[in-house]
Each structure stands twice: as C-alpha cells, then as structure tokens.
C-alpha positions, 0 to 999 in steps of 0.5 A: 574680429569681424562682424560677420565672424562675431554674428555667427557665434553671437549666442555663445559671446560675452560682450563687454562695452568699452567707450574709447573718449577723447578730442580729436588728435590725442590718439585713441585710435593709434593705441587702440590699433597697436593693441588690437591690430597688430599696428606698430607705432611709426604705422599708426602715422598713415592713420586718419581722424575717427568720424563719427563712432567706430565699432569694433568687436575684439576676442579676448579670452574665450567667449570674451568680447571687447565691444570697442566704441571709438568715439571721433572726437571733432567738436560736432562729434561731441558736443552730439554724444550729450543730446538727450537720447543719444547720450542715452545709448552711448553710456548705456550697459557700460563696462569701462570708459578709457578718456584720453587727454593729449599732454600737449593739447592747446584746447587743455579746457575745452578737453576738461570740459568734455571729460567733465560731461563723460564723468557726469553720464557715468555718474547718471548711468550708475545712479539709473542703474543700480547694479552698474560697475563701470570703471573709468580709466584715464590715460594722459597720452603722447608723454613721450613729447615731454622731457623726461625730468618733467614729466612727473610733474606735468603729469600729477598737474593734469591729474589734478585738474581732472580730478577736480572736474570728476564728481563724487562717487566715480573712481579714476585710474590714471596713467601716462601712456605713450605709444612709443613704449611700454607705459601703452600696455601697462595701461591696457593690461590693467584695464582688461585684467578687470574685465575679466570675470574670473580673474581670482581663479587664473590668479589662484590657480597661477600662483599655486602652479608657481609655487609648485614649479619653484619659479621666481616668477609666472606670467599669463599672457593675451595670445593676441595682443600679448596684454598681461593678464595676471603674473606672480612674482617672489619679489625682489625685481627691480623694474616694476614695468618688465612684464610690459617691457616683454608684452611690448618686445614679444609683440613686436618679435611677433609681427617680425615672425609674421612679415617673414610668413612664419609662426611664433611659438615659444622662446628659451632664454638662459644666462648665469642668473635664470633660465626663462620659457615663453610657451603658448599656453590654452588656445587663449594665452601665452605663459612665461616661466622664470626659474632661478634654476638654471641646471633645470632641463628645459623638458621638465619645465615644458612638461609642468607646463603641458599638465597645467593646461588642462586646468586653466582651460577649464577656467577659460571656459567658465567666462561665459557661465559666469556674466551676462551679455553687455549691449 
C-alpha cells in the first residue's frame, strides 16, 4: 500500500506497528517482500541491505493496517535504535516485534546480545505502559541451509540461548522459517492471526458454517498475501502444514496468473477421496471448502458460500470499531 493511498483514508484505518529486527543479512527484508510484495524466493537475490528504518504500510483486513518498520540491521543502525529518545520512538505503541536470527550466522553472540537489548525495550515498554500486549515473535531463518536430520537440534539450541537472554515476564513464540518453503507462511499466518481483533467471531462464525456445510474441512484466506487467517478441521489429517503448503502453492499460482495478465478466481479440485473449492470469499478473503462428499454438485457448495458472505463481511467491518489507532 502506498503512503499517499494510506493518508487519503487515514481517518478510517486501524493501524498496528510491527518492528521487523534483526542483523543485517538474516533476511528480513526478503520474507517481508515475499509476503507482502508478491516477491518469489529466487527474486529476493537482486534485493540490497535495508538502510537505516524502512516504512511500509500494509492493508490487511478491511480497515487493518500493518505498519511495517524494517529495521537495516548494519552495526551503527543498531547500536543507534538503544539511544535514549530514539529507543523511545521505535518501541513505542508497539503491537508485535518479529527478531530474526540467521541460522548460520558467524556473529551468533553479537545477534544475541541485540535481541537481548530488543527484549529489554519491550519489557520497559509494557512496564510504562500498563495496557500494553505486545507480542514478541521469533523466527530462526535460512533452515534450509542446514541438513534436514539436524535441524531439530540446531534449532531447540538457538531457542535455548535465546531464551536464556529474554527477561521475566515476555513471552517468545519461535519458529524455523525458510523462504524456500512453507514454514515462511506458518510463521506469518500465526502472527497476523493474533492481530486480528475480532478473530473469535471469524473462528466462531467459520466453524458453525462447517458444521453446517458438512465439510471435512474450512479455510479463510488473506486476499493478498494468502496468509491464513483461521481454518477448522474434523481432524484426522496427517500433514499438519498443508494449510501453509496450499498459501505457498496459491500464491505462487497467483503470480503466474498475473505474469500471463489474467486474474485468479477460484479452483475446483476433485478425486476418489474429496472435492476441494478455493472461491474468493469478502472483499478481504479467500475461502477454501473441502467436502468428503464427493457426489455434491459444485453449485450447492458455491451457493453455501455466497449466502455465508454477507455474515463475514459484517464481521470485517466490525475491525475498525473495535481498536483504537497504533502510532
């Protein structure tokens, strides 16, 4: 989203600040441009160093905007985000901090020392501010350079020391990422699914429209990114990352729909075992219907979901009435 398009309707906006941290390398701005700039992963190569704090704001649902701070992390860069005053203004109303750790890093203690300083502005920010939830996410990144039967371990081992550097009182949710796969949009999905304000309405309303279509499974996608944004499920499946392994392969089907100037709308799929519906949902989303019946005509479904519509739109619109504005 440009700034001029986000200044126009200003009034109207939800803004929550996310801080992108991290040394300069582990990829920040790579993942971010996957996920909110349509990049594929072999493009983000012609991609330089962030200088300085880049600013980005991002449409989500609705009147939800993501205001992205892409923190460059060169040395002087970061050392100047712990200056008195201007720590003050970086870790400021915020909502959520994404720390990035390279896997491979040569600097391994220098990396732990500055996300030891992040976690101890976010602690003195929640203390200052009494009402304050922000979150702190860690996404230990380029796994994919590490062969796979040790990646466990030198994963729980990078946790561990990071842990022992966050102080009392912050909770961390950490996840291995790699742009080359779908770990990249597990890890977003989870962290934009807490953002949203109203999420136990769209999770109700989600699951009673299951339970009345009969599906095996339901899945509400982010129109843009296609990050999840809730799903329900009977159960039973067993790859727990196949609603990130469909965000990663729409997405990517998307782009090809674009290069060729056309426009994605929807997907059927049908075998022996079920019969699958992707349908552009609200303005915002995208929804994916599984049925175990496989005999259902595909306009019974797409009719279900045309009368769900209006209700989650309804749902969408109640984002702006129920936060108040981020700086």
């Amino acid at each position: 989203m440009l700034l001029s398009d986000l200044k126009r309707s200003r009034t109207s906006n939800v803004r929550k600040k996310v801080l992108l941290m991290g040394k300069s390398g582990a990829g920040k701005t790579s993942m971010k441009s996957i996920i909110f700039a349509n990049f594929i992963a072999r493009d983000t190569r012609k991609l330089g160093p962030t200088n300085e704090i880049e600013h980005a704001f991002v449409r989500f649902l609705g009147n939800l905007v993501l205001h992205l701070w892409d923190c460059g992390g060169e040395q002087a860069y970061v050392e100047s985000y712990f200056i008195p005053g201007q720590k003050d203004t970086i870790f400021r109303d915020l909502e959520v901090l994404i720390y990035v750790f390279d896997v491979e890093s040569r600097e391994q203690d220098l990396d732990l020392l500055y996300y030891q300083k992040c976690m101890e502005a976010v602690k003195a920010e929640k203390e200052s501010q009494q009402n304050s939830t922000a979150k702190v996410f860690c996404l230990i990144h380029k796994m994919d350079l590490i062969a796979e039967q040790n990646r466990k371990f030198k994963f729980e081992s990078l946790k561990k020391q990071a842990l022992s550097k966050t102080p009392d009182g912050i909770d961390v949710s950490f996840f291995q990422t790699s742009i080359w796969d779908e770990t990249l949009y597990e890890a977003w999905s989870s962290l934009v699914h807490q953002l949203i304000p109203n999420i136990e309405a769209v999770e109700s309303a989600l699951h009673n429209f299951a339970e009345l279509m009969e599906a095996e499974e339901v899945i509400l996608f982010e129109k843009a990114t296609f990050l999840v944004i809730s799903k329900w499920e009977r159960g039973g499946q067993k790859d727990e990352h196949r609603f990130e392994k469909i965000s990663n392969i729409i997405k990517h089907f998307k782009l090809s729909c674009t290069k060729l100037a056309d426009n994605f709308s929807s997907i059927e799929v049908r075998n022996s075992s079920f019969a699958a519906f992707i349908e552009q949902f609200t303005s915002n989303t995208y929804i994916m219907v599984v049925m175990g019946d496989t005999g259902i005509t595909s306009t019974a479904v797409l009719m279900n979901i045309r009368n769900a519509k209006a209700l989650f739109e309804k749902i969408e619109s109640n984002v702006s009435g129920n936060v108040v504005n981020s700086r």
